[in-house]
C-alpha positions, 0 to 999 in steps of 0.5 A: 339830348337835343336842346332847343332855345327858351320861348320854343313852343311845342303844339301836339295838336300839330298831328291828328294823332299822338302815339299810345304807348302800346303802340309804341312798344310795338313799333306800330305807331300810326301814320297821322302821328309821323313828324320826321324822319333820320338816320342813326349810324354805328361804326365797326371796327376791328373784324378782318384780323383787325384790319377791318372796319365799315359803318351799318345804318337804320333808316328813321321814322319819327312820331309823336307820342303821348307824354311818359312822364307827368310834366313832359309836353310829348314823347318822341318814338323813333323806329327804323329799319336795317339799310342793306339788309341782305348785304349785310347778312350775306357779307358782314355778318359772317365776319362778325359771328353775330347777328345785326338787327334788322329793326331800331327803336326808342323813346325819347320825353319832349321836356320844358325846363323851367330855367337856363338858355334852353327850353325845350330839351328831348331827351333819349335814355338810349339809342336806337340799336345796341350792338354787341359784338366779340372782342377784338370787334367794335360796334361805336355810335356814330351819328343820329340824324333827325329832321322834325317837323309837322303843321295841321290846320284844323277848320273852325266854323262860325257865324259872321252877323252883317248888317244889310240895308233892306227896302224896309229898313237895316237887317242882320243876316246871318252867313256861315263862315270858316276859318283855318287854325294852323298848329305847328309842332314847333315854333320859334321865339317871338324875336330873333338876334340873326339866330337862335342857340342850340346843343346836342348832348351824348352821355359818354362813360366819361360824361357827357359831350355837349357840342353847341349849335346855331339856328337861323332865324326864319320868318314866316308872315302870316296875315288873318283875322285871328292872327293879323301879325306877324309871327315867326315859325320853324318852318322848313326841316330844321335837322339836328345831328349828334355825332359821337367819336 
C-alpha cells in the first residue's frame, strides 16, 4: 500500500487510454496506458546446504487501468519480466528444484479516502510474484520499486471574436484558435510546508508494517489563459519504494 497526502488529485485523462480488464489479465495492456515502470525483488536464502543465498528480480511496467471497484479513481496493472533469465534456468534453479517464473503481475485499486492525513492510497492485495520453494529454502519479498508518472495534453480548439476597425466602420472577425489542456496523473496539494507526508504499507503475518515518508515540494508555474496562476504539480518521477525484512 502506497499512501499519498490529502488535497493529491488523480487525472485518468492523463493517458489516451486506460487498460480494460481483460487486457489486464493477459498482461497485454496497451502502450498509451503505461504510467511508469519498477522493479520487485525477492531474496532466497538457504539452498547450497544452507549456505546459499542471492536476490532474483522482475523488471516492472506500470499502466492504468479501469477502476475494479465502484468508487475507486483507476486501478494500477504492473507486468513485468524475469531479469536474467537464462542465468537463472542454467544456474540457480538447478539448486532449488523449482521452477522461477519468467513473467509477474498484479493489480493494484487507485482509492480516494474520504478521511485521515492521507488521500489517495494504492493499494496491492498481492504482489508480483509467489515463489514457493522447499524447505529449508526461502523465497522473501525484498523490495518493490515504482516510479509513477504521466501528462497528456489534449488540444481544444475555439473561436476568438476580435473587434477591428474598418474603413466603414468597427467589424468583429471571427479567428480560429487552440489552446492545450494539460492533464497530469497526479497532482500535489494547492500548498506546501517544505514537504508533503507519505506512507508505504506491508501486510506482514504479524500485521502490517507502515514506514513513513516525505515529499519534496516541487513547483511548477504555469501561465495561460485558462490557467493564469501559479500551480504546483508532481512533475519529476516521484519513486516510492517498499521494502520488507
Amino acid at each position: 500500500m502506497f499512501a499519498l497526502p490529502r488535497g493529491m488529485r488523480v487525472d485518468t485523462a492523463a493517458r489516451e487510454r486506460l487498460c480494460a480488464r481483460r487486457e489486464a489479465v493477459r498482461s497485454a495492456c496497451p502502450a498509451s496506458s503505461r504510467i511508469g515502470f519498477g522493479r520487485f525483488i525477492v531474496a532466497v536464502r538457504g539452498y547450497l546446504s544452507g549456505t546459499g543465498e542471492t536476490a532474483v528480480a522482475w523488471k516492472l511496467d506500470a499502466y492504468l487501468g479501469r477502476s475494479i471497484r465502484r468508487g475507486d479513481a483507476a486501478s494500477v496493472v504492473l507486468t513485468g519480466q524475469l531479469l536474467g533469465a537464462g542465468n537463472v534456468a542454467a544456474l540457480l534453479e538447478p539448486l532449488l528444484g523449482t521452477f522461477v517464473p519468467r513473467t509477474a503481475t498484479a493489480v493494484g485499486r487507485l482509492v480516494r479516502r474520504r478521511s485521515g492525513a492521507y488521500g489517495i492510497e494504492l493499494r496491492f492485495a498481492t504482489l508480483p510474484v509467489h515463489l514457493d520453494l522447499p524447505a529449508p529454502t526461502m523465497a522473501t519479498p525484498a523490495r518493490l520499486e515504482l516510479a509513477l508518472s504521466a501528462v497528456r495534453r489534449v488540444r481544444r480548439n475555439f473561436v476568438r471574436r476580435i473587434r477591428v476597425r474598418t474603413l466603414s466602420g468597427y467589424k468583429i472577425r471571427a479567428v480560429r484558435d487552440h489552446r492545450l489542456i494539460g492533464h497530469h496523473l497526479l497532482r500535489t496539494p494547492r500548498s506546501c510546508r517544505r514537504s508533503w507526508p507519505a506512507e508505504v504499507g506491508v501486510a506482514l503475518p504479524g500485521g502490517v508494517k507502515r514506514t513513513s515518508l516525505r515529499i519534496d515540494c516541487s513547483r511548477h508555474a504555469t501561465a495561460s489563459r485558462d490557467s493564469p496562476k501559479i500551480t504546483r504539480t508532481w512533475n519529476v518521477w516521484s519513486t516510492a519504494a517498499a521494502t520488507v525484512r
